[in-house]
C-alpha positions as CSV (number, residue, x, y, z in Angstrom):
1,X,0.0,0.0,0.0
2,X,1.1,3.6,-0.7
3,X,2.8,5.1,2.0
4,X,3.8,8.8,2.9
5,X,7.3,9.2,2.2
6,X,9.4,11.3,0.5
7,X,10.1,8.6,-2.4
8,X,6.7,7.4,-2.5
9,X,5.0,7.4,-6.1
10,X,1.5,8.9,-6.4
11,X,-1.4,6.4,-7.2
12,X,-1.8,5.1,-10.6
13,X,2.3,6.2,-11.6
14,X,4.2,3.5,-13.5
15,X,5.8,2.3,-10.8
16,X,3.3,-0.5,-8.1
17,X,1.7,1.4,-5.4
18,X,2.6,-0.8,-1.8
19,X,-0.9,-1.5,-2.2
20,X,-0.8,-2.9,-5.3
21,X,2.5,-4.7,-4.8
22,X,1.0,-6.5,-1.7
23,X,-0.8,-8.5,-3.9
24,X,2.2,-10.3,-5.2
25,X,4.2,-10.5,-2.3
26,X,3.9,-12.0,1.5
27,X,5.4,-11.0,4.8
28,X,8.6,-12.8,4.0
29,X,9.3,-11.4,1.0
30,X,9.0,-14.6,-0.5
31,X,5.9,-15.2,-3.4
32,X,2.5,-14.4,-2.2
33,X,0.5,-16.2,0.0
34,X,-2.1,-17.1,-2.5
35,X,0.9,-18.3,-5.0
36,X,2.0,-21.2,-2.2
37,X,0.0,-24.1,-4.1
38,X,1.4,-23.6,-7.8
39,X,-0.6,-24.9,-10.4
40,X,-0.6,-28.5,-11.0
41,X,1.4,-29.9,-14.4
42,X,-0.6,-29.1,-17.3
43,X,-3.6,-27.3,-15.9
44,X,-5.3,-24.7,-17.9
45,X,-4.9,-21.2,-16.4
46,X,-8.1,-20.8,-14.0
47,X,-8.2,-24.5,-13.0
48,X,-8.1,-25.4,-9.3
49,X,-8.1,-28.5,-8.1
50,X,-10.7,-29.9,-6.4
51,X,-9.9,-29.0,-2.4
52,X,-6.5,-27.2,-3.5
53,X,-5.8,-23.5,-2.8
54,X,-6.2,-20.9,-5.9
55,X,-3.4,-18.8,-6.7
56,X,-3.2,-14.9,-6.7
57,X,-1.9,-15.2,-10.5
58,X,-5.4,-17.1,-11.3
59,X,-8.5,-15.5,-11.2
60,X,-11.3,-17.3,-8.9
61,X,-13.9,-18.3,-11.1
62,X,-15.2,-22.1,-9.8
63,X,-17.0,-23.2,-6.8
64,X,-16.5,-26.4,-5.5
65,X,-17.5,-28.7,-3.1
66,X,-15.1,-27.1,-0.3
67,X,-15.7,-23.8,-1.0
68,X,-18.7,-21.9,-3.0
69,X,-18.8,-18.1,-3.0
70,X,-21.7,-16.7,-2.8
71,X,-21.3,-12.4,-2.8
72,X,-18.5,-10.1,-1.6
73,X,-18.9,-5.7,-1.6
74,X,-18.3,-3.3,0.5
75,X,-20.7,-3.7,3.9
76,X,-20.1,-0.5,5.5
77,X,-18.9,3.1,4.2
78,X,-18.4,5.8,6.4
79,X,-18.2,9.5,4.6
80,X,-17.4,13.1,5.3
81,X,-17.2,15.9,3.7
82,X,-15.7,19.6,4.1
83,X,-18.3,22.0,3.4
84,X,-20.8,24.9,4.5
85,X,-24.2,24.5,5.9
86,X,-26.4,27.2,4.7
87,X,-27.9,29.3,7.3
88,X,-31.5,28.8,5.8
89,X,-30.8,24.5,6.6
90,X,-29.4,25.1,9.4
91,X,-32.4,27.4,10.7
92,X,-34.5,24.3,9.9
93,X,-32.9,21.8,11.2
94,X,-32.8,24.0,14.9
95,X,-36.5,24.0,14.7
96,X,-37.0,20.5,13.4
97,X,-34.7,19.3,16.9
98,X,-36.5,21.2,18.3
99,X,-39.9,20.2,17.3
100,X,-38.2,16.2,18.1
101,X,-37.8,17.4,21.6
102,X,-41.3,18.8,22.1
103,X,-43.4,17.2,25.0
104,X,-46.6,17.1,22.6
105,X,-46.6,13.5,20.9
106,X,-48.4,15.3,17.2
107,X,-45.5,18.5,17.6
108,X,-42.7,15.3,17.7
109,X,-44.1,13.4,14.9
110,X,-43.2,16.8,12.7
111,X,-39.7,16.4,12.8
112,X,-39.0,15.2,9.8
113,X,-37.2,16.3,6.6
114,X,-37.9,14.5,3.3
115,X,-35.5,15.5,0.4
116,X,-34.6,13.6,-2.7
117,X,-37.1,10.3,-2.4
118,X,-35.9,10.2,1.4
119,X,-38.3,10.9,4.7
120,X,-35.8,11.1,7.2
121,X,-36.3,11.2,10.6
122,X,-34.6,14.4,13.2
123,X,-33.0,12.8,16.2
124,X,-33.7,15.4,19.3
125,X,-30.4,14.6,20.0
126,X,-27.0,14.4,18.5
127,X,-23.2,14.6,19.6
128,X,-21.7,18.2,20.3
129,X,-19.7,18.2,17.3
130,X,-22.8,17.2,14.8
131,X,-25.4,18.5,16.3
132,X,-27.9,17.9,13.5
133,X,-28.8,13.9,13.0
134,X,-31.1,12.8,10.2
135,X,-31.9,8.9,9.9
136,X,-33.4,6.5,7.6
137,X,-32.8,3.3,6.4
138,X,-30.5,4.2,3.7
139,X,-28.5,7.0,5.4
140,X,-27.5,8.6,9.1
141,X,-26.5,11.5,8.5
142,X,-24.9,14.1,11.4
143,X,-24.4,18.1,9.9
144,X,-22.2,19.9,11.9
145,X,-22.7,24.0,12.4
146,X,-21.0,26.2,10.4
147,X,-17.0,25.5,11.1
148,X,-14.2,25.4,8.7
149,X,-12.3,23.0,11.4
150,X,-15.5,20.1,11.5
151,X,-16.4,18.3,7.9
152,X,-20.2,19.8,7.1
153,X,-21.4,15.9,6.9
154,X,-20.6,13.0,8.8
155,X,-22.4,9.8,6.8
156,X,-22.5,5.9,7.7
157,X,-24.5,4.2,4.3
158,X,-26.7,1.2,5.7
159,X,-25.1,-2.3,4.8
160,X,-29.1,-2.6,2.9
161,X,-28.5,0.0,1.0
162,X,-25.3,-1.2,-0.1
163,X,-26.7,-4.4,-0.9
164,X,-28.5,-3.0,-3.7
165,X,-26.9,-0.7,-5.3
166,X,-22.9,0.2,-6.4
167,X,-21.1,2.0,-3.8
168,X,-20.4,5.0,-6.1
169,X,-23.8,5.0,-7.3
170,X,-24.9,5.1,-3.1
171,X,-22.1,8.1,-2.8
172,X,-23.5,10.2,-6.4
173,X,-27.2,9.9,-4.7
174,X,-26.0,10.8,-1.1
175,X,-23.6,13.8,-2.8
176,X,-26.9,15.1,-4.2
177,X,-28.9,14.9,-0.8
178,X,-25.8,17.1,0.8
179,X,-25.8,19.4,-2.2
180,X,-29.2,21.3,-1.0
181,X,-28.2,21.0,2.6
182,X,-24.8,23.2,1.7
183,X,-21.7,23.7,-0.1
184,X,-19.2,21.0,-0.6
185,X,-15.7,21.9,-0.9
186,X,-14.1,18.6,-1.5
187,X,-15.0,15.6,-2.5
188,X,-16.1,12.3,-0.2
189,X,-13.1,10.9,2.1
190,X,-13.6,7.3,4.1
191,X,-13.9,7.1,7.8
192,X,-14.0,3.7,7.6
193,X,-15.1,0.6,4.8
194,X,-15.8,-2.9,5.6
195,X,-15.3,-5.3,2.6
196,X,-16.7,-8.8,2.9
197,X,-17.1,-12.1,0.8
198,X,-20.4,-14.4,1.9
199,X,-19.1,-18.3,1.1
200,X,-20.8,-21.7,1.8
201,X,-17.9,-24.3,2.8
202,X,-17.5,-27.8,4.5
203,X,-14.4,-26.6,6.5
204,X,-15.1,-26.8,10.7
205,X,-14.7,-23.5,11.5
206,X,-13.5,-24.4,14.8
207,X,-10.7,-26.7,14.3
208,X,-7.8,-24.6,14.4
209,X,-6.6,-23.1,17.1
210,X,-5.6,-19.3,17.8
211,X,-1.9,-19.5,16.7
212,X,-3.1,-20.7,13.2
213,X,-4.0,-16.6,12.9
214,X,-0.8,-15.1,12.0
215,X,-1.6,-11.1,12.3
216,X,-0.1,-8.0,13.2
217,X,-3.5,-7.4,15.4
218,X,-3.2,-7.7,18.9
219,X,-7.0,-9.5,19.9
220,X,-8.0,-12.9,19.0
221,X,-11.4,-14.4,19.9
222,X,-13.7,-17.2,19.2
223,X,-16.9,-16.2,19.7
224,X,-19.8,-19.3,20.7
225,X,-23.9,-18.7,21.7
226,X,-24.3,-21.5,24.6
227,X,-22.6,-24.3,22.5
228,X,-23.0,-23.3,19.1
229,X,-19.4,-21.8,17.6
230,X,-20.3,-18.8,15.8
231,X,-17.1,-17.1,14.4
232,X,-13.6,-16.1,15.1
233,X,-12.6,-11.7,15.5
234,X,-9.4,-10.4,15.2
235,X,-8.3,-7.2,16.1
236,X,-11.4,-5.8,17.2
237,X,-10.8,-2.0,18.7
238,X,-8.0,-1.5,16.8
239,X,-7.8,0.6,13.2
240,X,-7.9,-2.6,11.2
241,X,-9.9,-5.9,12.3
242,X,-11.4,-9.1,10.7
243,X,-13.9,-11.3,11.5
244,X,-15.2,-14.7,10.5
245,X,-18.6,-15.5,11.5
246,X,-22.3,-17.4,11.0
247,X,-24.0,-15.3,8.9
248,X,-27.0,-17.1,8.7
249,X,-27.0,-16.9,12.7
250,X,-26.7,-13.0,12.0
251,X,-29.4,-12.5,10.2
252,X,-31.6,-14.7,12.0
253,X,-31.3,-12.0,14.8
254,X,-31.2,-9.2,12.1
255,X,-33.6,-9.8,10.3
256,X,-31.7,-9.1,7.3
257,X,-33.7,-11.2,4.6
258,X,-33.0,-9.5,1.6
259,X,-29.9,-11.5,1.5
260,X,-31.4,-14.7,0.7
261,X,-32.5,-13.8,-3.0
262,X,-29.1,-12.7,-3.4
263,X,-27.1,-15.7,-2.0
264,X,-29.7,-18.0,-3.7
265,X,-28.9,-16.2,-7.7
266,X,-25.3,-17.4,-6.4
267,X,-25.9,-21.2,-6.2
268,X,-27.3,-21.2,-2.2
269,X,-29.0,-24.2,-0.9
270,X,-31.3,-24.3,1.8
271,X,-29.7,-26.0,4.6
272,X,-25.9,-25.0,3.9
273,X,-23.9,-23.0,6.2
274,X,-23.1,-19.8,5.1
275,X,-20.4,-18.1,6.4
276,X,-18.9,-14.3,6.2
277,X,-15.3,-13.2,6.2
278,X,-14.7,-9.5,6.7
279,X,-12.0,-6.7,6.7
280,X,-13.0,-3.3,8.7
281,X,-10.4,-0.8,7.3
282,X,-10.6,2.5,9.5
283,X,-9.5,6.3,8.6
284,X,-5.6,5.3,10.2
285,X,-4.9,3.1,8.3
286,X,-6.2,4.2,4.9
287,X,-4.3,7.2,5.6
288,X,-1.2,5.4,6.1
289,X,-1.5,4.3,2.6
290,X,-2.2,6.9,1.1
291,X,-5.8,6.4,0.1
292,X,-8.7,8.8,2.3
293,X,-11.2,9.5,-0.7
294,X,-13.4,7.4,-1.6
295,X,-12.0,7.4,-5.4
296,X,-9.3,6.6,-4.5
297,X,-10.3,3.7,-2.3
298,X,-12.7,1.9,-4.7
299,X,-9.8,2.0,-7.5
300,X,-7.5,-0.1,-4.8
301,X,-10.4,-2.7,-3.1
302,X,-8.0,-5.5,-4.9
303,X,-4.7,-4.0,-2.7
304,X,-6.8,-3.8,0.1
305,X,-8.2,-7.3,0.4
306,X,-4.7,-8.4,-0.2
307,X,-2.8,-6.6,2.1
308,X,-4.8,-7.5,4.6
309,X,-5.1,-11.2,3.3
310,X,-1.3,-11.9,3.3
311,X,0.6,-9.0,5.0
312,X,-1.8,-8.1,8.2
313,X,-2.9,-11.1,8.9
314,X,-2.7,-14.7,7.7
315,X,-4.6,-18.5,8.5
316,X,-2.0,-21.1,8.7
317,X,-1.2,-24.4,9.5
318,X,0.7,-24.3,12.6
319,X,4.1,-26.6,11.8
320,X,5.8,-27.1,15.6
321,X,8.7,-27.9,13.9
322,X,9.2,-24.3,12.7
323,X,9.5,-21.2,14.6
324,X,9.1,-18.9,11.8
325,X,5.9,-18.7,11.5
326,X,6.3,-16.9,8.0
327,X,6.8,-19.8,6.9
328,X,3.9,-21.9,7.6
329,X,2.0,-22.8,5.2
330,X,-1.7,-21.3,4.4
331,X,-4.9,-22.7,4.9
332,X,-6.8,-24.0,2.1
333,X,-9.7,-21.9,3.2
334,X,-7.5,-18.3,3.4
335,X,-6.5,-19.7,-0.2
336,X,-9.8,-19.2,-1.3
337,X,-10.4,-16.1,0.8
338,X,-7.4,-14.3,-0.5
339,X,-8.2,-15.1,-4.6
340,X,-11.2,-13.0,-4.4
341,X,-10.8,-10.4,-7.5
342,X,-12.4,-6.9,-6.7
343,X,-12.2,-5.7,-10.1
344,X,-14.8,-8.6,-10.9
345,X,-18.8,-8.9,-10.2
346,X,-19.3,-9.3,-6.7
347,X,-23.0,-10.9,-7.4
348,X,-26.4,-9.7,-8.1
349,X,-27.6,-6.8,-6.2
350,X,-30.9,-6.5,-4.6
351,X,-32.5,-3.6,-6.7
352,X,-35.3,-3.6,-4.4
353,X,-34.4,-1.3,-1.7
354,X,-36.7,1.1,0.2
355,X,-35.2,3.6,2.9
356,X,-37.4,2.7,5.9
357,X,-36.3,1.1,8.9
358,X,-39.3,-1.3,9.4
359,X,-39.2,-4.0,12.6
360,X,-40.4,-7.5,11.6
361,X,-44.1,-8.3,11.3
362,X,-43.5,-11.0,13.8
363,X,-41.9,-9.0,16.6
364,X,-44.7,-7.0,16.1
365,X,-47.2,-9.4,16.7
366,X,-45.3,-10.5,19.7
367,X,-45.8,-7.6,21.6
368,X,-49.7,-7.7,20.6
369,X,-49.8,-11.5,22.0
370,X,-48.4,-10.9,25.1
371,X,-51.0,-7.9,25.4
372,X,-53.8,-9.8,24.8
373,X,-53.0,-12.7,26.3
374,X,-52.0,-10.9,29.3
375,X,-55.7,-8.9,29.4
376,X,-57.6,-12.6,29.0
377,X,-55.6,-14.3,31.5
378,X,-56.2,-11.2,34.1
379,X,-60.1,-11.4,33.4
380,X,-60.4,-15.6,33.6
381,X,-61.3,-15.4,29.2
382,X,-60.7,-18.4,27.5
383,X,-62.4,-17.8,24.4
384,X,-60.3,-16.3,21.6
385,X,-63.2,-14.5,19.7
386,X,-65.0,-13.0,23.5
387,X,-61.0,-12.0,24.6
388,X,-60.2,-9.9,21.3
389,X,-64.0,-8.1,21.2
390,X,-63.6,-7.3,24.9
391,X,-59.6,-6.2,24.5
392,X,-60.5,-3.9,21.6
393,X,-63.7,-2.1,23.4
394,X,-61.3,-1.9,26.3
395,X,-59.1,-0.2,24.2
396,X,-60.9,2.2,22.9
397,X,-62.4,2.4,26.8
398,X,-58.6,3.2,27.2
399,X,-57.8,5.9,24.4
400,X,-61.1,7.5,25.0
401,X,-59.8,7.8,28.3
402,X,-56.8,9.4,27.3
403,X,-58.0,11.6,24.7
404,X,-60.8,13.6,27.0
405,X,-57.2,14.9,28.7
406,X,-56.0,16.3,25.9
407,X,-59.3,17.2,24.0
408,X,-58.9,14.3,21.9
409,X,-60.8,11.5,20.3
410,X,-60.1,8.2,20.9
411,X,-59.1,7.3,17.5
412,X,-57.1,10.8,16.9
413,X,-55.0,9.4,20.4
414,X,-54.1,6.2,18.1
415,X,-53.5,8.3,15.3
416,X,-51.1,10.6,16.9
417,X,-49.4,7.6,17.9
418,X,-49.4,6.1,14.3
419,X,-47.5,9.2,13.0
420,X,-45.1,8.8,15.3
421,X,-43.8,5.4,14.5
422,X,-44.3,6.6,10.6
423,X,-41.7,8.9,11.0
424,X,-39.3,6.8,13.3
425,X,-40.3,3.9,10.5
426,X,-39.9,6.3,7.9
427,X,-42.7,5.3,6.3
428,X,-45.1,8.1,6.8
429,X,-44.5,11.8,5.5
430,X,-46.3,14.0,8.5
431,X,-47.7,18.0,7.9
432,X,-48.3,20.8,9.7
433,X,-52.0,20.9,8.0
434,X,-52.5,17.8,9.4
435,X,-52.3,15.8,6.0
436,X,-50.2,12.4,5.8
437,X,-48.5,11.5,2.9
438,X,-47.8,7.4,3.2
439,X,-44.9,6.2,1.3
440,X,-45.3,2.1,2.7
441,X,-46.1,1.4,-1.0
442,X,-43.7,3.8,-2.8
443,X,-41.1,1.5,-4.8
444,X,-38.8,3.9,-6.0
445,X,-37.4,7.9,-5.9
446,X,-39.9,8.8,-8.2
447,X,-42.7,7.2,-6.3
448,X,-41.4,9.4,-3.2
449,X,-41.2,12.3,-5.0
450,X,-45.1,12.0,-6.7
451,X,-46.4,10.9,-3.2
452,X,-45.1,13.5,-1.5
453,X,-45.4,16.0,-4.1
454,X,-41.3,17.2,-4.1
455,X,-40.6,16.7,-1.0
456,X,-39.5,20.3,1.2
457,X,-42.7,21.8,2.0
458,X,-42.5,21.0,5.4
459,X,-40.8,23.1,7.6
């Protein structure tokens, strides 16, 4: 990777970048990591053998039945940019906060700023430095007051997101959004990227132990839920890390389903194990290599992966014989790992995305069976149709209540509750006259954009 010196050659000179270089060389100095199991006599360039470890001179383009890949892109992106609020935004967003930390329920459900397909939701908090916090499911987003010291924007881009569309293509929508909230004077620089690769393999995950991780990181943990292993992290804390893990177990607490369309175009069977490897690459150490913005760093994801695959951090087979453990050889699966080629298709993307942050329909309907379960156990019901007629008169017993406090119907109490969770869901474009604008249904920008007929009329 490029480093700042003063022989150092700028990024695309004649002469390989560290970066680049690192992809054809190990720790040792020796050949790379992924060139340890040369080619077999006579094979055609691209052949592996069945169970043997690719090389970093062939390009991985077979699955087999140790390991299959399934998808690899970059899962997080952090952004800033250097720029100037305008006074007019920031005006706005001081009374949308402030409208987010009203003590009225309808005056909170108005904090809201829809822009560019996007309803996002104002926090009624942020940190000192970014006062300003707007969420959805695509984008948080933290705006900073006027300073030439603080970057205007601060940006994490949801892993979703990501998942469905090119990272540039996230960062040309996202440059547009921060375009009519001020003046950018530079283009995007990283905070931070996480690049991962989604596989299906036979290998027991657990069968090595910790010295087979050869790294210049300084943690290393396996990670198990009661007595189920669930991955291996390295480096955690630090400015570079790596973990290994059950995806399938992650998204079964996630809730992250759009995946399985995505893994299935790939080859995905029901029933296999699917398992994530990831790189998170902080601000430090891009730095140290010379590449912050995010041009720079999409032109180098090959260097990256490598330099992180054979320099920082290596699986081996432990040989007891030998102290240097340069020298060990590599796991078959880091062989696999390692061969992944950036500059190729990283698998289908999901298309499909919509910016809401919507809770699952079944954690949903948890909550209302323990409420009505709880309300027919208390009054002795054991008939399902008598217990929900009596809950929902109760109810409505209950919000009438409510409502004569506040010089309310009952059902204008629900409502006021509805809008609400519509703009913490996103889901629900609120107005001062009262009028909703529901975007559940809305498939794409466009759809937004007609349904809430362009979006800044708000505040």
């Amino acid at each position: 990777m490029q480093k700042k010196s003063s022989n150092s050659q700028p990024l695309g000179s004649a002469q390989d970048t560290p970066i680049q270089a690192a992809a054809d060389a190990s720790p040792d100095g020796g050949t790379g990591a992924r060139a340890s199991v040369h080619r077999a006599a006579g094979r055609t360039r691209g052949e592996v053998a069945k169970g043997s470890t690719p090389t970093n001179r062939e390009p991985y383009n077979s699955n087999n039945d140790y390991f299959k890949l399934l998808r690899f892109g970059v899962d997080s992106l952090y952004l800033s940019y250097q720029g100037d609020l305008f006074p007019e935004i920031q005006e706005r967003l001081t009374k949308l906060k402030q409208l987010a930390q009203h003590s009225e329920v309808d005056q909170q459900a108005l904090a809201q700023y829809t822009i560019a397909g996007h309803v996002f939701e104002v926090k009624d908090k942020g940190p000192k430095l970014f006062p300003f916090v707007l969420v959805d499911g695509a984008f948080h987003i933290q705006l900073s007051r006027a300073s030439k010291k603080l970057p205007m924007a601060y940006v994490k881009l949801s892993s979703r997101y990501l998942c469905s569309v090119t990272p540039q293509e996230a960062e040309n929508h996202l440059c547009a959004i921060l375009s009519e909230f001020g003046t950018l004077t530079d283009s995007a620089h990283v905070s931070r990227i996480d690049l991962c690769a989604d596989f299906v393999s036979n290998e027991n995950m657990e069968s090595w132990k910790r010295n087979a991780w050869v790294t210049r990181g300084k943690k290393k943990d396996a990670h198990a839920v009661e007595d189920d292993f669930t991955g291996w992290s390295i480096g955690l804390g630090g400015i570079m890390s790596f973990r290994l893990y059950n995806k399938l177990l992650e998204v079964a607490d996630s809730g992250r389903n759009d995946l399985f369309p995505v893994w299935q175009a790939a080859g995905w069977k029901e029933g296999e194990p699917i398992w994530r490897g990831e790189f998170q690459f902080r601000r430090e150490v891009l730095a140290q290599h010379g590449v912050i913005r995010l041009e720079d760093v999409l032109a180098n994801l090959n260097g990256l992966w490598s330099y992180a695959s054979t320099e920082w951090l290596r699986l081996t087979i432990p040989n007891p014989e030998d102290l240097t453990r340069s020298r060990w050889p590599v796991h078959p699966l880091w062989g696999y790992l390692t061969s992944v080629d950036w500059e190729t298709n990283g698998g289908t993307l999901t298309r499909s995305f919509k910016a809401t942050r919507l809770p699952e329909d079944k954690r949903i309907f948890s909550f209302g069976v323990s409420s009505i379960s709880s309300y027919m156990a208390k009054h002795g019901i054991t008939d399902y149709g008598d217990g929900i007629d009596r809950y929902l008169f109760d109810l409505y017993s209950y919000l009438q209540t409510n409502g004569n406090f506040i010089g309310l119907p009952a059902e204008d109490v629900m409502l006021e509750k509805v809008r609400l969770k519509g703009k913490e869901f996103n889901t629900i474009q609120n107005r001062l006259d009262s009028e909703w604008v529901c975007l559940e249904n809305a498939k794409t920008e466009d759809d937004y954009r007609k349904a809430s007929n362009g979006g800044n009329d708000a505040i």
